[in-house]
TORMARBA-993200 format. One record per residue: residue number from 1; chain; y negated, z, x of N, C-alpha, C, CB in turn. Coordinates in pm, whole numbers, plus 50000, padded with zeros to 5 digits. Glycine has a CB too. Example, Ala and Ser with C-alpha at 12.3 -4.5 7.8 and 13.67 -1.06 7.14 Angstrom:
TORMARBA-993200
     k   c     npy     npz     npx    capy    capz    capx     cpy     cpz     cpx    cbpy    cbpz    cbpx
     1   A   50569   50780   51319   50450   50780   51230   50330   50780   51320   50447   50905   51131
     2   A   50225   50708   51285   50106   50714   51367   49997   50787   51290   50060   50572   51408
//
This chain:
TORMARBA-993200
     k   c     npy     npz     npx    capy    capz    capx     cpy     cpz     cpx    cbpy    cbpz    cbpx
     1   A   04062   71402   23421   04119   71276   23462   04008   71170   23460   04237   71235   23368
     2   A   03983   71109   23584   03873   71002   23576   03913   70884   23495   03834   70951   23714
     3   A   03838   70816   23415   03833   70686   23358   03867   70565   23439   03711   70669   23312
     4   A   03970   70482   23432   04009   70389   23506   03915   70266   23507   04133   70363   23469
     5   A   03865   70237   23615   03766   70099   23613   03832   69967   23668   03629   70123   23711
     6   A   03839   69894   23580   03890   69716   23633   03840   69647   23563   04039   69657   23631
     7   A   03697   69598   23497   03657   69511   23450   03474   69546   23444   03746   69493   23326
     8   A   03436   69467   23547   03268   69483   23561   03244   69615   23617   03180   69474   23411
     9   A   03133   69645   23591   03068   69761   23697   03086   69886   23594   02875   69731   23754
    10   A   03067   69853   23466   03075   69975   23353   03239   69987   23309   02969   69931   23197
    11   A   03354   69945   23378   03457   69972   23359   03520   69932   23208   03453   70094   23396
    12   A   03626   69898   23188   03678   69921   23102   03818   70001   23023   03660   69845   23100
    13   A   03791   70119   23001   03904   70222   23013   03925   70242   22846   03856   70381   23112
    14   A   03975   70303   22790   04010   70304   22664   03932   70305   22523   04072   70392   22670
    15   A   03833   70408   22580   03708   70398   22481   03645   70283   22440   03607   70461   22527
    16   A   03602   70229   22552   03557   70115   22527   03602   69997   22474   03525   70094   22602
    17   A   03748   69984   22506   03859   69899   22449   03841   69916   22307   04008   69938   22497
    18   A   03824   70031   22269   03847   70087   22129   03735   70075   22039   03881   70229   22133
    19   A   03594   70062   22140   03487   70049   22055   03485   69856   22049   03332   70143   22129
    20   A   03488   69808   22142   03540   69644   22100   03610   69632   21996   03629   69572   22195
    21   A   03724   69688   22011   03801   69627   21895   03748   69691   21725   03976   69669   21930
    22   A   03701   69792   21716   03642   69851   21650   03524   69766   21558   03608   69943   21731
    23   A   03440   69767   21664   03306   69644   21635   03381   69518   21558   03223   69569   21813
    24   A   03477   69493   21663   03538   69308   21591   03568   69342   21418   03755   69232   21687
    25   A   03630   69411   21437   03742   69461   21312   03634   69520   21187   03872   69618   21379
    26   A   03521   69615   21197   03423   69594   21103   03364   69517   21059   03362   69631   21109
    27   A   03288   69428   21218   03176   69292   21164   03298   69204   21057   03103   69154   21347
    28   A   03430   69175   21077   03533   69077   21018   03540   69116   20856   03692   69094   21099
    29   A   03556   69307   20843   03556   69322   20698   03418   69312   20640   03617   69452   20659
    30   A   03306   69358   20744   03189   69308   20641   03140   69146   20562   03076   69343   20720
    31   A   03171   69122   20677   03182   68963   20668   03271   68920   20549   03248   68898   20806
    32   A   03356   68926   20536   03472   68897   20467   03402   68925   20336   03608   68981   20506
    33   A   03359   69062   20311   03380   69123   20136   03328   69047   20051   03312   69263   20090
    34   A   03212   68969   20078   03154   68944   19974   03268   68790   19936   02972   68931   20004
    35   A   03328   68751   20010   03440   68659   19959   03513   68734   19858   03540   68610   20073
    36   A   03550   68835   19833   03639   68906   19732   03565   68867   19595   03651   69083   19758
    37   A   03481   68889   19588   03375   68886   19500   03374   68721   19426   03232   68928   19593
    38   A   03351   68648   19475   03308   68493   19444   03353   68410   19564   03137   68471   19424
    39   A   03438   68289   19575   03388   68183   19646   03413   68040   19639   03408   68208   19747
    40   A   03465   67997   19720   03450   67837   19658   03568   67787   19579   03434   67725   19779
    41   A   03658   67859   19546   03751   67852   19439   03697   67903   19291   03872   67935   19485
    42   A   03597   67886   19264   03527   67883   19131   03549   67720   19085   03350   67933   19148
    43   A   03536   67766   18985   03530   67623   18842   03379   67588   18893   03536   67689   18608
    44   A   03315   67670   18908   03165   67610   18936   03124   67539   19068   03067   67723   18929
    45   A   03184   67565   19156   03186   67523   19295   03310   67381   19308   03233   67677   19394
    46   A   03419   67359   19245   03470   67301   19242   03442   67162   19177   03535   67362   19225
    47   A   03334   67170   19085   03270   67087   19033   03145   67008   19062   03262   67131   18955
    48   A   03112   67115   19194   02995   67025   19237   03033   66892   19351   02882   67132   19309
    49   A   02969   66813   19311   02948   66660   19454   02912   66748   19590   02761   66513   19418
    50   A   03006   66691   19656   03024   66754   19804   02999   66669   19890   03153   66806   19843
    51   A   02902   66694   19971   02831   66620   20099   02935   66548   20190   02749   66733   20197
    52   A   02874   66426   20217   02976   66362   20309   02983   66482   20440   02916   66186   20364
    53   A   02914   66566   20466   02935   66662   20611   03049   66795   20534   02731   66751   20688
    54   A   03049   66780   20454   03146   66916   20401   03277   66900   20488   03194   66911   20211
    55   A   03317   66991   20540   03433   67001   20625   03599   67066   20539   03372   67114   20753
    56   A   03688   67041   20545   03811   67079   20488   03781   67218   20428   03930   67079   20593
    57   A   03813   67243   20333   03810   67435   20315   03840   67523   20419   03918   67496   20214
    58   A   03975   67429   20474   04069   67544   20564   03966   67621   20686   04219   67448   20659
    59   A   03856   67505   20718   03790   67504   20858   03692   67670   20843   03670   67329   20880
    60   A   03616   67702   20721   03569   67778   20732   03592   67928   20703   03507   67733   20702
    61   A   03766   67905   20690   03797   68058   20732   03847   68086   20845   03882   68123   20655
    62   A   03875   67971   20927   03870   68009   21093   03724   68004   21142   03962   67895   21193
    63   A   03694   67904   21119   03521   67955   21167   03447   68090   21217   03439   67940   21054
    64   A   03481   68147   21050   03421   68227   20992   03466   68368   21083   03454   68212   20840
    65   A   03582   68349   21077   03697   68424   21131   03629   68490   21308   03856   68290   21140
    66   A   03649   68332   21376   03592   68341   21489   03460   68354   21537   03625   68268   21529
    67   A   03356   68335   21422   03186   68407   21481   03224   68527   21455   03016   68371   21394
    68   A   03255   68607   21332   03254   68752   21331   03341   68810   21465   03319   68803   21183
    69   A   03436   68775   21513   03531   68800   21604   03404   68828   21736   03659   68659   21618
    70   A   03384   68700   21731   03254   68745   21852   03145   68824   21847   03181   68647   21892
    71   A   03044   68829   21711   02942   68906   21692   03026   69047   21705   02860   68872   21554
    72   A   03142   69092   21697   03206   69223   21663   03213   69281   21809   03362   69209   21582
    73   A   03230   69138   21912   03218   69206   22030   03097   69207   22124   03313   69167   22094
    74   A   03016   69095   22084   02853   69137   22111   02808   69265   22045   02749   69023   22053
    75   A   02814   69296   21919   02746   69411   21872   02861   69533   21966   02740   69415   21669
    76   A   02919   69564   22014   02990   69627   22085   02946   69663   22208   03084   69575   22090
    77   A   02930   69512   22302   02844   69531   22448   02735   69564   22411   02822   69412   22547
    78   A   02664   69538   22317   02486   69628   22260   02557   69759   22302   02412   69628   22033
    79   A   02630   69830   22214   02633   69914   22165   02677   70024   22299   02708   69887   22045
    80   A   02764   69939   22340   02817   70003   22487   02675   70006   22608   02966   69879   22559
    81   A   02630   69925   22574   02505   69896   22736   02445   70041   22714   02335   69728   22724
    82   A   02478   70025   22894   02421   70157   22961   02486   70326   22897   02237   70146   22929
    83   A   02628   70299   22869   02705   70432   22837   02736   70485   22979   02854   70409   22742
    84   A   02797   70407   23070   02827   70485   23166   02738   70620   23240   02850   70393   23245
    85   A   02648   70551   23210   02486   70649   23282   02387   70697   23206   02385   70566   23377
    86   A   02324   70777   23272   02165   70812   23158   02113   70643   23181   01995   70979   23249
    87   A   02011   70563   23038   01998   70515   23000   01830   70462   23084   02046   70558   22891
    88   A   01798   70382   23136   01654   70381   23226   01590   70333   23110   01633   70275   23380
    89   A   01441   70413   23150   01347   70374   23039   01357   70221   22919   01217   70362   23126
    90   A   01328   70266   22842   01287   70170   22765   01415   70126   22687   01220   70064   22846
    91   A   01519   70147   22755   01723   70103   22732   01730   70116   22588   01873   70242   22813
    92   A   01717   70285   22566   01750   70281   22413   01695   70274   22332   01794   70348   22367
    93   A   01563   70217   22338   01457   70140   22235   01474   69997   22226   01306   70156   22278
    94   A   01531   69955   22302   01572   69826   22344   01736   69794   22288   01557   69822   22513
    95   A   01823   69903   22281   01943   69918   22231   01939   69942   22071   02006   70025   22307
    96   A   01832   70001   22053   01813   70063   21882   01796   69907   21820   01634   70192   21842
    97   A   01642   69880   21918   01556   69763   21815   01692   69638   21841   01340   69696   21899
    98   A   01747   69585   21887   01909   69515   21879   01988   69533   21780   01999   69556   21977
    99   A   02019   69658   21751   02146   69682   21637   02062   69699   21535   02260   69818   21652
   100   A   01964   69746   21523   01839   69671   21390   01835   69564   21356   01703   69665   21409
   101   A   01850   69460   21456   01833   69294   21418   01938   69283   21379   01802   69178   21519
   102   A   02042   69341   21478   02185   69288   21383   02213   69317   21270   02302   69320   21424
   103   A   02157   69422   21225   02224   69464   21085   02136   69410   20979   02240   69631   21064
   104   A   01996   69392   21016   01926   69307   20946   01971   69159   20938   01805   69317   20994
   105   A   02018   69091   20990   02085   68928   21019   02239   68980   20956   02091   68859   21236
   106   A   02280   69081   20985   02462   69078   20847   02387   69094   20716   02619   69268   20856
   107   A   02285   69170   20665   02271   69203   20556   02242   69068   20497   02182   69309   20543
   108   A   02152   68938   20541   02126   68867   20515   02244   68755   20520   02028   68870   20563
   109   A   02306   68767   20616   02493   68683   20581   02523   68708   20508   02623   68695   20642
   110   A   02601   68845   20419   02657   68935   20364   02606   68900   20238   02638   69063   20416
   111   A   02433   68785   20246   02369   68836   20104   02434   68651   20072   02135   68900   20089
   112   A   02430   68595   20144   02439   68432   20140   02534   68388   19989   02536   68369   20307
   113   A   02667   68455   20053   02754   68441   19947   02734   68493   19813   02859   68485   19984
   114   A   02720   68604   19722   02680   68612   19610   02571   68523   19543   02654   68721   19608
   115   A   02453   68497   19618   02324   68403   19632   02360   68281   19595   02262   68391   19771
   116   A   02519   68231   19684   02541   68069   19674   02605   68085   19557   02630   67980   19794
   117   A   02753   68150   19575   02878   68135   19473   02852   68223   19365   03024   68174   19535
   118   A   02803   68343   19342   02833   68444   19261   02706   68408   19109   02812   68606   19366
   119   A   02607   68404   19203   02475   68370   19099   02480   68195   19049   02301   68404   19202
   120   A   02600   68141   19136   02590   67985   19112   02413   67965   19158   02636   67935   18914
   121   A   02378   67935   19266   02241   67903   19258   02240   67889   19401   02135   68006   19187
   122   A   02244   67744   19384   02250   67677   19543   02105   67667   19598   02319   67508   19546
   123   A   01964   67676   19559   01888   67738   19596   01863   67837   19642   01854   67735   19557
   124   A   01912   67941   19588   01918   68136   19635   01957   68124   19774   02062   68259   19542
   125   A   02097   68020   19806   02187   68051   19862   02091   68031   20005   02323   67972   19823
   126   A   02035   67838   19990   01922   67832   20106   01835   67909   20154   01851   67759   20092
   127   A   01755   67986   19998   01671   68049   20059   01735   68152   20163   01590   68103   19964
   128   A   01820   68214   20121   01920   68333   20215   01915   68260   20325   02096   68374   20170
   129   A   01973   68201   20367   02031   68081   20469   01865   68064   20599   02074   67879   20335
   130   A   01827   68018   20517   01645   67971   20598   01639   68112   20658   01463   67928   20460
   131   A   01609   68224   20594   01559   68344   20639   01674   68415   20762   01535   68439   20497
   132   A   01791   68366   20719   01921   68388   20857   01868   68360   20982   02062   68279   20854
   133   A   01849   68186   20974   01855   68123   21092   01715   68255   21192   01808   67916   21059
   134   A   01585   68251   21144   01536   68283   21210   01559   68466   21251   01433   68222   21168
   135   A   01646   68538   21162   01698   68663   21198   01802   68661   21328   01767   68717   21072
   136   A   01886   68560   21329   02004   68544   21420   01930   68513   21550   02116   68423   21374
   137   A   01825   68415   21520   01756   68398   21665   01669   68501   21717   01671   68280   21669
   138   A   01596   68579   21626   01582   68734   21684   01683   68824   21747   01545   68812   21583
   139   A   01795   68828   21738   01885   68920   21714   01965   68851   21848   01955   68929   21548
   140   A   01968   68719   21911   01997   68668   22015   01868   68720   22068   02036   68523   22015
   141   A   01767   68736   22086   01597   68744   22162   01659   68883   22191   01406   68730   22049
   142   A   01690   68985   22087   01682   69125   22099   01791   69178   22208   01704   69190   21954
   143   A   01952   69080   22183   02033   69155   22244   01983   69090   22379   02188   69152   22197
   144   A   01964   68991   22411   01961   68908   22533   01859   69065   22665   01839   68705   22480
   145   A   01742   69103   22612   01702   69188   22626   01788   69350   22719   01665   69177   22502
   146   A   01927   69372   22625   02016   69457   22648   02138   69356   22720   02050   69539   22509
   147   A   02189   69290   22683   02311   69240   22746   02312   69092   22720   02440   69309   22692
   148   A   02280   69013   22852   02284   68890   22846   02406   68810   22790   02258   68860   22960
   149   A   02542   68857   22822   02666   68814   22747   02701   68787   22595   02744   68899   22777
   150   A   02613   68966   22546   02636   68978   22425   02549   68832   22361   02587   69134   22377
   151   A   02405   68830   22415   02327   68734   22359   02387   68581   22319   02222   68724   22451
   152   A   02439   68554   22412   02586   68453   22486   02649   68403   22338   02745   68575   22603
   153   A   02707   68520   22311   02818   68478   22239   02798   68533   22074   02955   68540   22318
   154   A   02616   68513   22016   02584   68461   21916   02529   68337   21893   02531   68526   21878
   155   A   02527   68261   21997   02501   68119   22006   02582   68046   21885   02548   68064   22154
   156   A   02721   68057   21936   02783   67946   21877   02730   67975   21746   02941   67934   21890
   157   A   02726   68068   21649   02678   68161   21557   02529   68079   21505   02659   68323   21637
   158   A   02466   68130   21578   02353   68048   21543   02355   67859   21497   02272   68073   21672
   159   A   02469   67789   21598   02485   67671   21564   02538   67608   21448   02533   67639   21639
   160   A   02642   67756   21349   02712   67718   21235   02617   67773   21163   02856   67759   21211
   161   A   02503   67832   21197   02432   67873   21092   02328   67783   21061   02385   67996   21112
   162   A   02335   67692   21181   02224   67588   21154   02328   67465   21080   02130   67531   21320
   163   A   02406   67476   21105   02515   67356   21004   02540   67414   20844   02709   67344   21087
   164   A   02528   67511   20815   02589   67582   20714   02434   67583   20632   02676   67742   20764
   165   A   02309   67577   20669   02170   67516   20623   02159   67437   20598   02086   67506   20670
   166   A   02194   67335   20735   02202   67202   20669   02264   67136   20489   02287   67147   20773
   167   A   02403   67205   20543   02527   67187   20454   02458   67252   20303   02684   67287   20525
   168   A   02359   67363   20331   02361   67395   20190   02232   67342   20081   02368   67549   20192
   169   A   02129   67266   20220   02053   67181   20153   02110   67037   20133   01933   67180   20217
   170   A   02218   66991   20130   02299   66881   20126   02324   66912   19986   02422   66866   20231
   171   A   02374   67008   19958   02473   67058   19810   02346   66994   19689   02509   67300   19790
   172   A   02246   67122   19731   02155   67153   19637   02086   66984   19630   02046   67297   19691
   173   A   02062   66908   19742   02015   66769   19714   02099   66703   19609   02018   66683   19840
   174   A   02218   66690   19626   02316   66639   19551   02347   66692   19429   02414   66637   19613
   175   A   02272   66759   19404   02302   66842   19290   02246   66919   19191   02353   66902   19319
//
């Protein structure tokens, strides 16, 4: 039975549906865990002077919610580029060195939170933070390379990561 095509030139038929949603639904629990662990419902966090830019609590679990939502489906179109066909030179060195950056740029998200909330050490947390920004902008360089879309839609990503730097050298000033 052939694979049904109605969306772009590489189709979108079930697999692929499945590896999207797949991607979303991991990047969301990786993202997520280290909240189980520590977060801003600590006695220690609750006590610190909060920057006039600090935004409602509520804001950064939709935020949060919605970059992973997207990186889940950028790391997906990585992951998908060039399935339909054998792969033209250079593709899956170009597809590898991508999901390398990405997983190097989650490990370093993933590390933010214990760093900020867990160790209490709003320094750690920056340093984590500083070393992000310039992983995420690799990791936009890398996919852009494989799939211009995917690259696309770590932008916004990159922009809360440059607010969430800001925000965390705000803390540590104040504090």
């Amino acid at each position: 039975m052939a694979e049904t095509r109605t969306i772009g030139s590489g189709g979108w038929g079930r697999e692929r549906v499945l590896t999207v949603v797949a991607g979303v639904l991991l990047v969301n629990l990786v993202g997520a865990a280290p909240a189980v662990l520590s977060g801003p419902g600590s006695p220690w966090f609750q006590a610190l002077a909060k920057p006039a830019i600090y935004p409602p609590p509520w804001v950064f679990g939709v935020v949060w919610t919605a970059l992973f939502t997207l990186l889940g489906v950028a790391v997906a179109l990585v992951w998908l580029a060039g399935d339909a066909s054998e792969p033209a030179d250079g593709q899956w060195s170009a597809r590898r060195a991508a999901l390398a950056a990405f997983v190097g740029q989650m490990v370093l998200n993933v590390a933010w939170t214990p760093a900020f909330f867990a160790a209490e050490n709003l320094l750690a947390g920056l340093v984590v933070i500083v070393a992000l920004w310039p992983a995420v902008v690799a990791t936009i360089w890398a996919f852009d390379r494989v799939d211009r879309r995917a690259a696309a839609l770590l932008v916004p990503y990159l922009a809360w990561v440059t607010f969430a730097a800001v925000l965390n050298y705000r803390f540590l000033a104040l504090n």
